[in-house]
C-alpha positions as CSV (number, residue, x, y, z in Angstrom):
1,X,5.5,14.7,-5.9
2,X,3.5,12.5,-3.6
3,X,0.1,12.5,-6.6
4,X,2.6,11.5,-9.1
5,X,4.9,9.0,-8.0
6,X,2.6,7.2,-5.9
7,X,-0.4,6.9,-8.9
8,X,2.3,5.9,-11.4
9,X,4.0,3.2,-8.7
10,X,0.4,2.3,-7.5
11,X,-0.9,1.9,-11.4
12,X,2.0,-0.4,-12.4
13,X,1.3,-2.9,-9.3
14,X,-2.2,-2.5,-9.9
15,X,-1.5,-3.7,-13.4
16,X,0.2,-6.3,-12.5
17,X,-2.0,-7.6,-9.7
18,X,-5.0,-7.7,-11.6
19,X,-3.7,-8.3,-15.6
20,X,-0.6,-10.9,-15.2
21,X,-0.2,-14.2,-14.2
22,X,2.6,-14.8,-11.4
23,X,3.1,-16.5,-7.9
24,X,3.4,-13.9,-5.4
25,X,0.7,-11.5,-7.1
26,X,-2.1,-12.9,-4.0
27,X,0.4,-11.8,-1.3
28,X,1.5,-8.9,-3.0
29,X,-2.6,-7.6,-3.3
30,X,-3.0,-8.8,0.6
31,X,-0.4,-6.5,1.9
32,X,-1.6,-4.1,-0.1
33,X,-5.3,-4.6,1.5
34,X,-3.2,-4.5,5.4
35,X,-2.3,-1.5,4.2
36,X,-5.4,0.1,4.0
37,X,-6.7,-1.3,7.5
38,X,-3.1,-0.2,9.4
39,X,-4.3,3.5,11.0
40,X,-1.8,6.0,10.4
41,X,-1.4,6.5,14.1
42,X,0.1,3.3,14.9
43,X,3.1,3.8,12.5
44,X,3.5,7.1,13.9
45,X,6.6,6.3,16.2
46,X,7.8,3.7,14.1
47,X,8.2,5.8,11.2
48,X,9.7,8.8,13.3
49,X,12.7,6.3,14.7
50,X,13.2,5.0,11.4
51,X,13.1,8.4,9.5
52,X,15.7,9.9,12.5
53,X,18.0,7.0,11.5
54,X,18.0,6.9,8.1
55,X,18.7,11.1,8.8
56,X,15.9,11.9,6.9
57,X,13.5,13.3,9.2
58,X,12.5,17.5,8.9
59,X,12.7,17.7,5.3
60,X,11.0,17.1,2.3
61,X,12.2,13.2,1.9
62,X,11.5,12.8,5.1
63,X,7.5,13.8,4.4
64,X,7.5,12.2,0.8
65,X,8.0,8.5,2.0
66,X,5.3,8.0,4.3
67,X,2.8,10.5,2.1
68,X,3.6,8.0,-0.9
69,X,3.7,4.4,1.2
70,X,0.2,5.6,2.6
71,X,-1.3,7.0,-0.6
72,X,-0.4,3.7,-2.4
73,X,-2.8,0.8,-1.2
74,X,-6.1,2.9,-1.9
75,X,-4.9,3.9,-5.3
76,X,-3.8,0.3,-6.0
77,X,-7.2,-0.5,-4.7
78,X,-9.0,2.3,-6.8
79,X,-6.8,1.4,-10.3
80,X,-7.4,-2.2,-9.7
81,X,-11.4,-1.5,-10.4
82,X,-10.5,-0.2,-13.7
83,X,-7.4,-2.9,-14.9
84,X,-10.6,-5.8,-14.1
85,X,-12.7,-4.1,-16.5
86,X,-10.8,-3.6,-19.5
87,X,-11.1,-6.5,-21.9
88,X,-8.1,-8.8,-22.5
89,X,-8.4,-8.4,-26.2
90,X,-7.0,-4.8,-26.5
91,X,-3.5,-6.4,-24.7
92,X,-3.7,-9.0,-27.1
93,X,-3.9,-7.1,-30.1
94,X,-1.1,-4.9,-29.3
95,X,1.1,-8.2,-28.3
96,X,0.3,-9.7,-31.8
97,X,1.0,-6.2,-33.7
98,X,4.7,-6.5,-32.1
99,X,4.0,-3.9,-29.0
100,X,6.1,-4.5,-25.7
101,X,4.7,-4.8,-21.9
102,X,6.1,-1.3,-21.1
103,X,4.9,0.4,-24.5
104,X,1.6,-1.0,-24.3
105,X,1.2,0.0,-20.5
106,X,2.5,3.3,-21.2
107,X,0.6,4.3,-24.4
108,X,-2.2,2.1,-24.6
109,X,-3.4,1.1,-20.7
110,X,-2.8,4.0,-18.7
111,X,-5.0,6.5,-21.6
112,X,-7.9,4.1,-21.3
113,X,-8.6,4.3,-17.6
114,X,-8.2,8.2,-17.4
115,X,-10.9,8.0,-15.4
116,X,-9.3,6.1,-12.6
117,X,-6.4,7.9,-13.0
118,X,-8.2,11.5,-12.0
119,X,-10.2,10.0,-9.1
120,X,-6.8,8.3,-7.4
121,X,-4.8,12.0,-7.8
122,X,-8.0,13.8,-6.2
123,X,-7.5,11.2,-3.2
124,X,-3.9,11.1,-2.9
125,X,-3.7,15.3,-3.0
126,X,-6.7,15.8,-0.5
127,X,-4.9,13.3,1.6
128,X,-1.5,14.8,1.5
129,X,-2.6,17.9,1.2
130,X,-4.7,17.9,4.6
131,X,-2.3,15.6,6.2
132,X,-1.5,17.3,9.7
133,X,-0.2,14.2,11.7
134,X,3.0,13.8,9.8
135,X,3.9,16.9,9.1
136,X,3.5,18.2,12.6
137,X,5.9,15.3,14.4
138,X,8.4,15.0,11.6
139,X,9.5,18.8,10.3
140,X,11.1,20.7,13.4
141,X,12.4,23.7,10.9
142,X,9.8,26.4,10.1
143,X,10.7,26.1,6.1
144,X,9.6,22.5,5.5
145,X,6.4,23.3,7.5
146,X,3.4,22.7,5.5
147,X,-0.2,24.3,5.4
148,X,-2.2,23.0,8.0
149,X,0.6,22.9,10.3
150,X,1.4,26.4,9.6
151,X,-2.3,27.7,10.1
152,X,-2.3,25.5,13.6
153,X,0.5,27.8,14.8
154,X,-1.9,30.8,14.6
155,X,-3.3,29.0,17.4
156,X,-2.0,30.4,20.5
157,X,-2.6,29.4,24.3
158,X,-3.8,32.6,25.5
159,X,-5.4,34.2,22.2
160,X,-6.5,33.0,18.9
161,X,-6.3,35.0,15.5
162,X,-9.4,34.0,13.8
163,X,-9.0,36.6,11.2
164,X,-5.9,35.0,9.8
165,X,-6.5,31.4,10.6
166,X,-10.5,32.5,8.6
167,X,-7.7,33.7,5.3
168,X,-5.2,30.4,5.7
169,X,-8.0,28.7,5.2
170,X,-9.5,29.8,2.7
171,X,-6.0,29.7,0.6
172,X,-5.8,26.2,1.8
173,X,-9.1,25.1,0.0
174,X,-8.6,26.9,-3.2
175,X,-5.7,24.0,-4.4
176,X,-8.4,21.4,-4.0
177,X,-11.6,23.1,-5.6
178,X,-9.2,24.3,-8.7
179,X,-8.2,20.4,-9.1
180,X,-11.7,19.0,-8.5
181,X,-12.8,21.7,-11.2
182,X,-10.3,20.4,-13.6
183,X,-10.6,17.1,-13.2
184,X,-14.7,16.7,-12.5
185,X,-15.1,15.7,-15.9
186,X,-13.3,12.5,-15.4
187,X,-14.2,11.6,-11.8
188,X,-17.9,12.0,-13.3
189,X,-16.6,9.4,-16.1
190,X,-14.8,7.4,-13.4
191,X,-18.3,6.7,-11.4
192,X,-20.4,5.7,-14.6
193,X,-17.3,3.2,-15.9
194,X,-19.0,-0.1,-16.4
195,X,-22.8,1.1,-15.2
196,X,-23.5,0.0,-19.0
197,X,-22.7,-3.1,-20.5
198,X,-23.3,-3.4,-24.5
């Protein structure tokens, strides 16, 4: 939930940022930048008072908030690359051929930087995927627990089971190498977009 809904979310502000004209888009793209320099530590108690009031905190919701506020700026950031390179014609002819904002984002934008697309899930899953901070102070009940949380509690004060934490591991790191696998094609394509010009 977190790859999709903060890649489609951060791909239609990166869109608008960098292909529309409006007033607010230079503030909008700044506190998008802050969010990439705010460490993830610093919101820590913040988030954990807000997420306990809003009653929230120790379940999924409660995980899927901050996962998708945090994942945003750097896929806005990534996208944003790709929205500058595309030429203003293609948005052009689709205006001229009767095609609306949301059709043309939809069907014509969003398949032309595939790319992009690929590289910002890879980020946004091996971020939430490894994310240990979160999901540590926020779930209480052992069902919501995720991964690496999980394979810390194997971890014990007087003894540690190697063997098993050796095996979560492992299971932990297949997720990531079958998505880099599937997607290496276009994070290959993503890191050659505009080498070539003509």
């Amino acid at each position: 939930m977190t790859v999709v809904v903060s890649t489609l979310l951060a791909s239609m502000v990166a869109y608008a940022i960098n292909r529309m004209y409006w007033k607010a888009k230079g503030i909008v793209a700044a506190i998008f930048s802050l969010g990439i320099m705010i460490p993830v530590q610093a919101t820590l108690l913040p988030l954990f008072q807000g997420l306990d009031r809003l009653g929230i905190r120790g379940g999924y919701l409660g995980l899927m908030l901050p996962y998708i506020t945090f994942a945003m700026p750097m896929t806005v950031m990534i996208l944003g690359g790709f929205f500058k390179a595309l030429p203003r014609e293609i948005e052009e002819a689709a205006c001229i051929d009767g095609c609306n904002i949301f059709n043309m984002f939809f069907k014509i934008i969003l398949p032309m930087i595939r790319p992009g697309i690929a590289t910002s899930c890879i980020f946004a899953f091996l971020n939430t995927w490894n994310e240990l901070l979160f999901a540590n102070t926020f779930v209480d009940d052992a069902k919501y627990k995720t991964l690496p949380v999980g394979i810390m509690s194997f971890v014990g004060e007087h003894s540690t089971n190697w063997g098993i934490i050796g095996a979560g591991m492992v299971i932990a790191t297949l997720p990531t190498v079958l998505i880099y696998l599937l997607l290496s094609k276009q994070v290959q394509e993503s890191f050659t977009v505009g080498a070539v010009k003509g």
